[in-house]
Every structure is written in C-alpha cells, then in structure tokens.
N, C-alpha and C positions, 0 to 999 in steps of 0.2 A: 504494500500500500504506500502509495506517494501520498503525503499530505500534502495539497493544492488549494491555491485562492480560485475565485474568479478571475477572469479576466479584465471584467470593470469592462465592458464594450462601452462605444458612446451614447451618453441620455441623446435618447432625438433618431437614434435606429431605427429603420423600418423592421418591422417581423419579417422575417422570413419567409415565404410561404410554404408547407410541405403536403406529404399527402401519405400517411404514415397507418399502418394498423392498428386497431383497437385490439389490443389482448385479449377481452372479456366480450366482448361482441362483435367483433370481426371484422368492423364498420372501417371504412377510411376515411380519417379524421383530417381536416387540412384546416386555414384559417377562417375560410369559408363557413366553417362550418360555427363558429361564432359570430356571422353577421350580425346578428342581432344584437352583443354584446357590448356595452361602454365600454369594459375595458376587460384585457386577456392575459392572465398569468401562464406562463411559460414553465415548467419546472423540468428540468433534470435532473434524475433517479435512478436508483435500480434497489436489487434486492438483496445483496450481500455486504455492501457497503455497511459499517459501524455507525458510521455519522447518520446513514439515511436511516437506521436501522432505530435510529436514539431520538427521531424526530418524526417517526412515521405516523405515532397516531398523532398529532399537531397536524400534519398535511393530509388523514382524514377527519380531523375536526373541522380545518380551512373550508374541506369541500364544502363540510354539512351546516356548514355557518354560515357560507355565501350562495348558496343554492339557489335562495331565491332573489337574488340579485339582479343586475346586469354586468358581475362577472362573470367571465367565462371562465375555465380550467383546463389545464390539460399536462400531466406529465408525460415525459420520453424515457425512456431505455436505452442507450447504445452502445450498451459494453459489449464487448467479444465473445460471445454466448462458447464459444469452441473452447476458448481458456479460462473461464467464468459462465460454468455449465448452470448455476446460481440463478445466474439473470436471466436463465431463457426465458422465451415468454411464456409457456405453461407456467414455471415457477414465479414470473409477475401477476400472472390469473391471477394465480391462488392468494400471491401478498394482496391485490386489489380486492377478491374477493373476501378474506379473511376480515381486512381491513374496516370493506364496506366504503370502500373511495365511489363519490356521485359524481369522478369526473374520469374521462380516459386517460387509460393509459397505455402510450402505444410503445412499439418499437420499433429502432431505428436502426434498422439492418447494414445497410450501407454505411452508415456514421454521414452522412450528409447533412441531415438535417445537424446534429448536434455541432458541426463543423461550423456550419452557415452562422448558429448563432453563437458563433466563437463557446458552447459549454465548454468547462475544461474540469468541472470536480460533481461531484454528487453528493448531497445537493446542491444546484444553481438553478440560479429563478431570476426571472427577466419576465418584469411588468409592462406590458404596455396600453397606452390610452386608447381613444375612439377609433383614431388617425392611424392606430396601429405602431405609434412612435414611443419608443424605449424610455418610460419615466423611472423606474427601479430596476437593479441588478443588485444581487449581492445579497447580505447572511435574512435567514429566516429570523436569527434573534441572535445573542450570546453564548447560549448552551451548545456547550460541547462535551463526546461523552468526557466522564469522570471530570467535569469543573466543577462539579454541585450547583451551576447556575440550573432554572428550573428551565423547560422548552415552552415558551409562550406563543412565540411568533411574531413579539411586538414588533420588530423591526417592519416586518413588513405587511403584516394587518396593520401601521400607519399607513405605509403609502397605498395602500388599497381602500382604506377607510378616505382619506386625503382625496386620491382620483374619483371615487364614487361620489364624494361629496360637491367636486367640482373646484376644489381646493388644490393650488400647488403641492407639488410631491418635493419633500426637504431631498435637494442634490447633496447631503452631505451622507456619503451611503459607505457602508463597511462591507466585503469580499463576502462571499460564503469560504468557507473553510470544509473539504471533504477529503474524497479519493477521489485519485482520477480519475476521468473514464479510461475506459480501458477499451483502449485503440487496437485496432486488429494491427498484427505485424506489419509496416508497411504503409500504414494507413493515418499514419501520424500526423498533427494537423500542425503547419508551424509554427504556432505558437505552444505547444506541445513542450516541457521541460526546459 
C-alpha cells in the first residue's frame, strides 16, 4: 500500500464524461444520467483499501442523507481486479449491497475514467456544480484509520451543504489521504508516484 494525496485537480474542471457499469444493476451509468441533478459527487473506491474500509459506512450514510436531494452520487472502482482479486466487481456487489449504498457503483475497467479525473488514492471525491464545474476535491473529513478522530464527513457534507444551498464552496480544501489505485502494469497514469 502507497499512502497517497489527491491530486488537488483544478476548482473550475469540467466532469468528465464516462459510460461505466453498475455493479449491482448492470445499468451504464454516465453523466447523463444525473441531468436532472444541481450538483454531482464523484467518489473513488474500492473494496480492500483500509482507509475506504474505515469510512464506508459514512459514504452509505452520505447516500441515505442526500437521496432526496438534487445531489447526485456515484462511486468508481478501478483497481487491477487480476492483482486485487478484492475489488472485482462481484466482490463490490456485495460491499454495495451489504452496505445498502442508494447510489452506483461502477467499475472502471480500463482505468480511463479514473485517469481522466486525475483519481490517484481511494478515497477521492470531486464535487461538482450544475455546470458540471469542479467546486470540491479532497478529504471526506480528518479521520484516518487509528487517529481516534471520529469519521463524520464534515469536510465535505460542507461543501455539498454550501453548493445545495446556493452558497460558495470555501476553496481552502485539504487532499484525501488513501491507497493508491492500483494501476494495471503498464497503465500508469503520469502523475502516478
């Protein structure tokens, strides 16, 4: 395990757009598919990772708090299922359905999508507004495992709370801290190490 920051991309990003599977219902998920949405959290995940492992039920609380919102959700997967047999997607069903997450979660096979929005640890989350433009990137909260801080989420239940409200999102924003993804051989993205 590499412990890795964010990248910190730039506020003011356009999303991405992809076109990625649903785990749990087979569906292909893209940005599209949150038209209707003010605003779209981004999360990158998986299911072995320590850090994601110490925050997972906070990102299904996140869902069931904002459900009935006009946030949308969606986490990604794209670790190297061959050398992190962990992350396959059967084994994401089950953390999603275990879980009870009311939002997708898909996988990124190719690592393209995770590339596109510079991910580089798990967790990493990248909010963005109406416009589809990058207002948050970076930690869910403080807690990390063994800090004894609690896992709240505050960091970024503000800027989501903030965006909904119609209220500036505070640019003073702290890295997420995880593992890295885990890059197929080969596949390394250069910002990678």
């Amino acid at each position: 395990m590499a412990l890795t920051e964010s990248t910190m991309l730039s506020l003011g990003t356009k999303a991405p757009d992809f076109q990625l599977p649903d785990v749990v219902w087979g569906k292909t998920i893209s940005l599209e598919t949150f038209a209707d949405k003010k605003a779209l959290l981004v999360m990158f995940i998986c299911q072995h990772c320590p850090f994601v492992q110490h925050v997972k039920h906070e990102l299904a609380k996140l869902g069931k708090d904002y459900t009935d919102t006009k946030l949308g959700i969606v986490a990604i997967s794209a670790n190297d299922v061959a050398n992190y047999p962990d992350d396959s997607p059967e084994n994401l069903k089950a953390m999603a359905e275990e879980l009870g997450f009311t939002f997708p979660l898909c996988y990124d096979e190719s690592q393209e999508t995770a590339k596109a929005y510079t991910a580089a640890c798990t967790p990493d989350f990248f909010l963005f507004d109406a416009n589809r433009e990058l207002v948050y990137r970076g930690q869910l909260d403080d807690s990390r495992p063994n800090n004894n801080i609690p896992v709240t989420g505050k960091d970024l239940r503000a800027a989501i709370d903030a965006l909904l409200a119609g209220k500036e999102v505070d640019s003073h924003q702290k890295p997420s801290i995880g593992c890295n993804i885990k890059w197929k051989r080969g596949n390394e993205p250069p910002y990678y190490g």
